[in-house]
C-alpha positions as YAML, in Angstrom:
chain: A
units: angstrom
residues:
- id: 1
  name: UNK
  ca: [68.29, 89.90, 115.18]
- id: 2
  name: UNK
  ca: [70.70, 90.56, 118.24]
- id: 3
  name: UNK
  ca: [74.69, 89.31, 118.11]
- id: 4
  name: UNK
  ca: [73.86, 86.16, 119.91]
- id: 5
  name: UNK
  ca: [71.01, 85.17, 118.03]
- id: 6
  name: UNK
  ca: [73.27, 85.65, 115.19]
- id: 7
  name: UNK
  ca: [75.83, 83.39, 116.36]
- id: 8
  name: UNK
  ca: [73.84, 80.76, 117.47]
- id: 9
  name: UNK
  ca: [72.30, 80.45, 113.50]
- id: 10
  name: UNK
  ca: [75.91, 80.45, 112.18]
- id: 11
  name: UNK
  ca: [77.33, 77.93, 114.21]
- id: 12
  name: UNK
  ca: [74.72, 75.37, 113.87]
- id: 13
  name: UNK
  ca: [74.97, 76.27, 110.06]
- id: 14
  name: UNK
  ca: [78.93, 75.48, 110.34]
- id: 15
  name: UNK
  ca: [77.81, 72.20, 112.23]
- id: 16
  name: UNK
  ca: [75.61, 71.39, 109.54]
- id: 17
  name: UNK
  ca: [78.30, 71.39, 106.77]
- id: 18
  name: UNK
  ca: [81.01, 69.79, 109.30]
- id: 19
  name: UNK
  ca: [83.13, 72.81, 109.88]
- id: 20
  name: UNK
  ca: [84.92, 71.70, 113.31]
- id: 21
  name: UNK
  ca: [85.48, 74.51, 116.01]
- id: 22
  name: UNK
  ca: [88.89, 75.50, 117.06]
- id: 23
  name: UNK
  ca: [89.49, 78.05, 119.62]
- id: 24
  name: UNK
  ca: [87.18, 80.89, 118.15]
- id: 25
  name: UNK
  ca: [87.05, 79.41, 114.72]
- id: 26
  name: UNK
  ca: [85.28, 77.31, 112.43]
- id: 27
  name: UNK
  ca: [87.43, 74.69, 110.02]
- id: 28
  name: UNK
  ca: [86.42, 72.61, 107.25]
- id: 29
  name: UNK
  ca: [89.86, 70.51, 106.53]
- id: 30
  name: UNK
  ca: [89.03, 69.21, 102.69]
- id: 31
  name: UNK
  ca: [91.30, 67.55, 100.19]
- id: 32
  name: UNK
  ca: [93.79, 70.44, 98.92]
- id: 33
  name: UNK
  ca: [91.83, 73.26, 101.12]
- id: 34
  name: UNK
  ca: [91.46, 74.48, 104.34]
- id: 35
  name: UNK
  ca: [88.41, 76.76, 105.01]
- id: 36
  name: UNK
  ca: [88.52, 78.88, 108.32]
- id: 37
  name: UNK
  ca: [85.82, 81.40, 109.19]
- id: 38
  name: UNK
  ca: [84.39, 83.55, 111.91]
- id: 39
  name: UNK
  ca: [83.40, 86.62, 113.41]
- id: 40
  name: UNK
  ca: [85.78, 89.51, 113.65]
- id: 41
  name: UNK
  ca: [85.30, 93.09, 114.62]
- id: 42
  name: UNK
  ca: [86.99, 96.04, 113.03]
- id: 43
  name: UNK
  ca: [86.34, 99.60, 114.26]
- id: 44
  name: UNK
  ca: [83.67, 98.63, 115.84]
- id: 45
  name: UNK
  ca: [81.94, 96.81, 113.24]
- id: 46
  name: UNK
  ca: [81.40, 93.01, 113.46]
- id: 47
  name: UNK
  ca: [81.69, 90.79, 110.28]
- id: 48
  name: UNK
  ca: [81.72, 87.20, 109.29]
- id: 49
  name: UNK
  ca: [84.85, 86.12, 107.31]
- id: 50
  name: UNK
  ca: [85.66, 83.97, 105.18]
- id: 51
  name: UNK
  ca: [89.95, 82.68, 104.92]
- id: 52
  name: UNK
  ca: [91.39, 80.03, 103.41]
- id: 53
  name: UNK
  ca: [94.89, 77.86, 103.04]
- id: 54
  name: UNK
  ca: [95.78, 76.03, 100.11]
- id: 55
  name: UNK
  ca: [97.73, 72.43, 101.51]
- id: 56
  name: UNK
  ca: [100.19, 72.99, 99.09]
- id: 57
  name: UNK
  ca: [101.25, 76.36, 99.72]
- id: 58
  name: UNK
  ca: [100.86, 76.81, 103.77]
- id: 59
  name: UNK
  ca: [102.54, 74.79, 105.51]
- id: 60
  name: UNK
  ca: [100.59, 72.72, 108.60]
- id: 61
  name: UNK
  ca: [102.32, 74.56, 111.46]
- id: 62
  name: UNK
  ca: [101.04, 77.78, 109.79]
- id: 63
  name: UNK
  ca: [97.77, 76.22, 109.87]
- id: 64
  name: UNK
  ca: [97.43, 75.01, 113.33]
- id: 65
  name: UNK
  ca: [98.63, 78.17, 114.63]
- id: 66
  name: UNK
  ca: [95.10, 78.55, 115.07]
- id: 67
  name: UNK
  ca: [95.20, 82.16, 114.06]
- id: 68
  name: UNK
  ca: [92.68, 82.28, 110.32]
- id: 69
  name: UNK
  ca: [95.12, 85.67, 109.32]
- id: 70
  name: UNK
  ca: [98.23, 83.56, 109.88]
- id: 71
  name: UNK
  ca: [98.89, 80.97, 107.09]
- id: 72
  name: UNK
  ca: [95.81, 81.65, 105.50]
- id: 73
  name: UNK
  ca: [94.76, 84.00, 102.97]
- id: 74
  name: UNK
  ca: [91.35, 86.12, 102.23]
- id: 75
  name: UNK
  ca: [88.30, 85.29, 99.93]
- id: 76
  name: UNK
  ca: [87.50, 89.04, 100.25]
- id: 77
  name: UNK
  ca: [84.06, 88.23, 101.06]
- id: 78
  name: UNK
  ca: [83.07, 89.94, 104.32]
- id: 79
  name: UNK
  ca: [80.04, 90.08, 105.58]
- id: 80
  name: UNK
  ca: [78.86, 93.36, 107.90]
- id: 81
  name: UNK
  ca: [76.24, 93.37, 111.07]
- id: 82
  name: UNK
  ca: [75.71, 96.30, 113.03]
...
């Protein structure tokens, strides 16, 4: 499975559970969470990640910043393709 076919799969998976795409990354916007995820590359490694915001904590311009390492924090579940 090439990179695009890859990303094709995820996003209509994302679709599929109502994430809602934002500059290069997916949100689901629930009660007291925000999810963001998307693909990243480190060191020339691509993974899928997973952050999230608690409402409560982050505030909403941290959140719209649009930036998933900004205002939100990791699951530490990454998922590698190479």
């Amino acid at each position: 499975m090439d990179k695009k076919e890859l990303k094709k799969i995820t996003t209509a998976v994302y679709e599929e559970y109502g994430f809602i795409k934002k500059g290069k990354y997916y949100y689901l916007d629930l009660e007291d969470v925000v999810i963001c995820s998307g693909f990243a590359t480190l060191h020339g490694i691509t993974y899928l990640a997973f952050n999230f915001s608690v409402k409560a904590v982050n505030s909403e311009e941290e959140r719209l910043s649009n930036n998933m390492f900004d205002g939100y924090d990791s699951m530490e579940i990454q998922m590698y393709f190479d």
